[in-house]
N, C-alpha and C positions, 0 to 999 in steps of 0.2 A: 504494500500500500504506500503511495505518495502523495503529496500534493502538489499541485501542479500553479505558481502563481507566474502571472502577467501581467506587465507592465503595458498601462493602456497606451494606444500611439499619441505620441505627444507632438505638437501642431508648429510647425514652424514657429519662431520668435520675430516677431515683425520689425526687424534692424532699423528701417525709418522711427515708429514707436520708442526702441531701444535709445537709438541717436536724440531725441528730442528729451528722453529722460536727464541724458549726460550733458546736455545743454542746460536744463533745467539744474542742475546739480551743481555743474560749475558756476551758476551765474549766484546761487543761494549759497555758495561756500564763500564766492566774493565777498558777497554782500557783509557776511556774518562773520569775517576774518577783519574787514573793516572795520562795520560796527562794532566787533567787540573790541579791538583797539584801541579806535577813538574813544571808546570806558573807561577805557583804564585795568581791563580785564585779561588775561591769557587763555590759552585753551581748557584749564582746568579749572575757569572759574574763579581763580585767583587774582588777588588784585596786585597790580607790576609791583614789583621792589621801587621804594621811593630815590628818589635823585640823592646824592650827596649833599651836604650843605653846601660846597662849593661849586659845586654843579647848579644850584640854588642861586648862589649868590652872583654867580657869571649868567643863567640866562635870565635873569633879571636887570640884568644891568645891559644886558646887548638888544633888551627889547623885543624879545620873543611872545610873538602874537597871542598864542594857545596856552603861555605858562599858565598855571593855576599852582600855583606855590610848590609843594612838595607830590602834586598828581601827575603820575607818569604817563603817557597816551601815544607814546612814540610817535607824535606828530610836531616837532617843532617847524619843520618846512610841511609837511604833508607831503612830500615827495612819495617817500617812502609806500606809506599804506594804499596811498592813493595808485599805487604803480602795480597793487597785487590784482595779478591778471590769472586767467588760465583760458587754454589752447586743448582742442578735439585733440584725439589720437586715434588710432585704431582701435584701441580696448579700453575708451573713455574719454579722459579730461585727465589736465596736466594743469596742477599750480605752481604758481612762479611769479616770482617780485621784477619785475621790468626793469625797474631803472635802482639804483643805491642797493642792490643786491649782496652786496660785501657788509655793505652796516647792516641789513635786515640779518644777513647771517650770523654777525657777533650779537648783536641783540638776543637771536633764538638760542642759540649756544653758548652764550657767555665769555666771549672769548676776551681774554685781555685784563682790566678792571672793569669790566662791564659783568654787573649779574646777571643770570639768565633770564629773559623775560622771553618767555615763549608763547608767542603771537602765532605762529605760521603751522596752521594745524587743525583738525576734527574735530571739535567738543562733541559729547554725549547728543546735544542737541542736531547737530548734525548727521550723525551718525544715526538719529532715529530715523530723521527725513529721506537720507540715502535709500534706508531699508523700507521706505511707506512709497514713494514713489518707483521703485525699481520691479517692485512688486504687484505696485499697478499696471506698471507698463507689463511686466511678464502676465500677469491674471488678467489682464484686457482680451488676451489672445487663446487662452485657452477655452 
């Protein structure tokens, strides 16, 4: 005696649908890698490590637009945040800082006397959206 199980036939995945998800996906990582930046916020929810005093006391004195005393938002030009982009690829979407790429990188890694403030990244909240939208797009077609 056995039993015999089958797997029922499962329907093409409709790669236009697919492509339009990834679309959708890069443009809400944008958006939510900016936003939470400009807070003051990292990927974990956490709020940036504050400026030095003398970090304080210099861009205050050079007139930086955005200061808010000891709030860190890695926007003193906005170059930076403003520059984070992402690009299709064959198996999705690709994030990536355009232009001041070198500072975004010591910033997320800490490199040098700079503490880590890690901007450049997933949170939970995005991570849920990945998995609600990808999922629409695959259960649209079955």
């Amino acid at each position: 005696m056995g039993v015999k199980v089958t797997l029922p036939k499962m329907p093409k995945i409709d790669k236009a649908g697919l492509r339009r998800a990834f679309l959708k996906a890069g443009t809400k990582t944008q958006e939510r890698i900016r936003r939470r930046t400009r807070s003051g916020y990292d990927m974990y929810g956490r709020r940036f490590q504050a400026y030095a005093p003398v970090s304080s006391d210099y861009k205050r004195k050079m007139g930086v637009k955005d200061f808010k005393g000891s709030r860190v938002t890695l926007t003193d030009s906005g170059k930076m945040v403003n520059s984070v982009s992402y690009s299709m690829i064959s198996t999705g979407f690709q994030m990536f800082v355009r232009d001041h790429a070198d500072i975004a990188y010591y910033h997320d890694v800490g490199a040098g006397n700079l503490p880590k403030r890690q901007f450049f990244g997933s949170d939970k909240w995005l991570r849920d959206y990945y998995e609600r939208i990808f999922t629409e797009a695959v259960i649209k077609d079955i």
